[in-house]
NULO-621022 format. One record per residue (C-alpha): x, y, z; residue number from 0. Coordinates in pm, 1 decimal, padded with zeros to 6 digits. Layout:
// NULO-621022
DRENTOR / u / v / w / k
DRENTOR / X / Y / Z / NUM
...
// end
This chain:
// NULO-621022
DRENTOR / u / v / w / k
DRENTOR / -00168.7 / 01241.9 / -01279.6 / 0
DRENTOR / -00142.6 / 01555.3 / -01007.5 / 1
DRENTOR / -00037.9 / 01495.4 / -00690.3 / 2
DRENTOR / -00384.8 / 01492.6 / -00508.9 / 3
DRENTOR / -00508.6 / 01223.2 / -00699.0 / 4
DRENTOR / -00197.5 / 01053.4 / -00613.7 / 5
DRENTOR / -00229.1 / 01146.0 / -00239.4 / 6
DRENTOR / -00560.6 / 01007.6 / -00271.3 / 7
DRENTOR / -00413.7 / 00665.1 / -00407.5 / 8
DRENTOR / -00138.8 / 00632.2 / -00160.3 / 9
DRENTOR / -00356.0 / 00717.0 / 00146.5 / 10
DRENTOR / -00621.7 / 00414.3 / -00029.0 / 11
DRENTOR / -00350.0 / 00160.8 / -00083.2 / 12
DRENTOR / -00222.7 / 00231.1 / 00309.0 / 13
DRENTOR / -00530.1 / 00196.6 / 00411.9 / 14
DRENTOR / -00631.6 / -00159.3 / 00245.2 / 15
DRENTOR / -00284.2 / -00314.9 / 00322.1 / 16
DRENTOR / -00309.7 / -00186.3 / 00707.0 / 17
DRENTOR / -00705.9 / -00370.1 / 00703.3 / 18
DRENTOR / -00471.0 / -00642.2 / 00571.0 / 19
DRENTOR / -00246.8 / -00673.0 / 00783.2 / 20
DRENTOR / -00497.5 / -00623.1 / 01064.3 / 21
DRENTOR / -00707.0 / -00885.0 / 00939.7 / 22
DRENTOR / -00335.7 / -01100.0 / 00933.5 / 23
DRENTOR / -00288.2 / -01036.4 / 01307.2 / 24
DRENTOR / -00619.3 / -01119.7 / 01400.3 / 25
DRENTOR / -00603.6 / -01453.0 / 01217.4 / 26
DRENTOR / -00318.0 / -01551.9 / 01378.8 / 27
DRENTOR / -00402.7 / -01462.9 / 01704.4 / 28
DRENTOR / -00686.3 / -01734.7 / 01702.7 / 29
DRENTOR / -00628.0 / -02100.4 / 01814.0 / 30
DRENTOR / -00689.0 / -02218.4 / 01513.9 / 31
DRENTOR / -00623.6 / -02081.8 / 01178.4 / 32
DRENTOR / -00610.3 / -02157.5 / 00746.4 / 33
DRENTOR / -00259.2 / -02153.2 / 00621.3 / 34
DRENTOR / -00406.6 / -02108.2 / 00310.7 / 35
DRENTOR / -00584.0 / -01843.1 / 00405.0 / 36
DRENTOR / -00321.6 / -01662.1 / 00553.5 / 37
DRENTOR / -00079.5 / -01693.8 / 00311.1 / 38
DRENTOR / -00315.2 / -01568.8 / 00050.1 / 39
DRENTOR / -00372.8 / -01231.1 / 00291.7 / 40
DRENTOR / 00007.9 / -01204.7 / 00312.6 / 41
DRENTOR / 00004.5 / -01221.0 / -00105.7 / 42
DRENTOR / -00247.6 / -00968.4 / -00093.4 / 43
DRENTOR / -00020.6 / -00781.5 / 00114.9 / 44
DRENTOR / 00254.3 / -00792.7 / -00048.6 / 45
DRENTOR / 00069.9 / -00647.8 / -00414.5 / 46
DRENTOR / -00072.9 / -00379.6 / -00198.3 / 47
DRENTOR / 00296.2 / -00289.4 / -00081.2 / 48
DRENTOR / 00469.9 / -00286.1 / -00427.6 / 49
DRENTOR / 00133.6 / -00073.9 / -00540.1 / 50
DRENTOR / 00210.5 / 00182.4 / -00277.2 / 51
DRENTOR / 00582.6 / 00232.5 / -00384.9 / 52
DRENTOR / 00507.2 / 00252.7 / -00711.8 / 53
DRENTOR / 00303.4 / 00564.8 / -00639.7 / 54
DRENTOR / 00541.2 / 00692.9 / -00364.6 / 55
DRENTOR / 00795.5 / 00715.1 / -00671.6 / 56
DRENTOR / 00553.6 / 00841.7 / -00881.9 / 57
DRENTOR / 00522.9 / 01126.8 / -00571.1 / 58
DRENTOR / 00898.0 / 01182.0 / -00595.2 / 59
DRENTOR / 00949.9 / 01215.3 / -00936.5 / 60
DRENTOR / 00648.8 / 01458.5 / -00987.6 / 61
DRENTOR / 00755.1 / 01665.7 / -00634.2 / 62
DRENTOR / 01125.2 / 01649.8 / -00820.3 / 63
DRENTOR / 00957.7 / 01750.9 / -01184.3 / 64
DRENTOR / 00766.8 / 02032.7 / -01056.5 / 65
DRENTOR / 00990.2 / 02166.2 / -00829.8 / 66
DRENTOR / 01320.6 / 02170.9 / -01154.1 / 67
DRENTOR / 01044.1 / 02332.5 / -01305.1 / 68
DRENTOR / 01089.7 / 02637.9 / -01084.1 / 69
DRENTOR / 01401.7 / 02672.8 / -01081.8 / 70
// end
């Protein structure tokens, strides 16, 4: 994987867990509102935010890779 493709995923993932947590706040904000629902968002949430560090390392460690490389 090169690093625009993982760009591409990272800037994705942020994007979906920020609708998220948008969609969260806006729950919330109403009188009246699921638990259930909400807690499944906040699940939803949560995947989206171990998805985006696993690519963040995945950033590092290729930035770190190429960069030994040109040494």
């Amino acid at each position: 994987m090169d690093t625009n493709s993982i760009e591409h995923h990272i800037r994705t993932l942020d994007n979906q867990h920020t609708a998220v947590a948008n969609k969260i706040d806006a729950i919330l904000r109403q009188p009246s509102w699921n638990e259930f629902e909400v807690e499944q968002l906040k699940k939803e949430k949560l995947i989206l935010k171990d998805k985006l560090a696993h690519f963040y390392k995945l950033r590092y460690e290729l930035m770190n890779e190429v960069r030994f490389d040109h040494d």
